[in-house]
N, C-alpha and C positions, 0 to 999 in steps of 0.2 A: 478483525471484523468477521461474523461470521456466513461462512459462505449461501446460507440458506436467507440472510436477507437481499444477497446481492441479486438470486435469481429468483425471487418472489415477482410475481405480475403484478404489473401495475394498470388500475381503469380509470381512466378519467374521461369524463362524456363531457363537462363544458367546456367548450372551444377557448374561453377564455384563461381557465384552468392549465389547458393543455399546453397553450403559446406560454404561460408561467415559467411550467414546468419546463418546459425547450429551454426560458432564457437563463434558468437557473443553471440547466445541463449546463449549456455554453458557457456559464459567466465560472462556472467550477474546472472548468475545461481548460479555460482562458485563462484562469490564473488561482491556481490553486496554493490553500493554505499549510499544507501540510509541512511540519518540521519533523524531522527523527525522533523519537521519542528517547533513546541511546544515542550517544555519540559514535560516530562511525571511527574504528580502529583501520590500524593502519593495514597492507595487505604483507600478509607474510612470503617473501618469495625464494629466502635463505634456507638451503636442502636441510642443514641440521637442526635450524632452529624447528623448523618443520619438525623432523623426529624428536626433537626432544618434549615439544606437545604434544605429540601424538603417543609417545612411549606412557606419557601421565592417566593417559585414557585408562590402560590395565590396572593400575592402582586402586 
């Protein structure tokens, strides 16, 4: 997402509008949908395997 929607202003003047937009805050807050869109790998914490990924980078 890009950062320049996140910090756009937002106006809203009808009061009923606004309580909307609060419950909607809340209800995304409360229970949000998001899945990874990548499957999460595992974490590398073996010293060599480490350099031997890291050696592929200069290739």
């Amino acid at each position: 997402m890009a950062t320049s929607s996140i910090l756009t202003s937002v106006k809203i003047t009808d009061p009923k509008k606004i309580e909307s937009f609060i419950k909607a805050l809340d209800a995304s807050a409360d229970d949000p949908k998001r899945e990874p869109s990548a499957p999460v790998s595992r974490q590398m914490t073996n010293i060599d395997e480490i350099r031997r990924l890291m050696s592929k980078r200069g290739r």
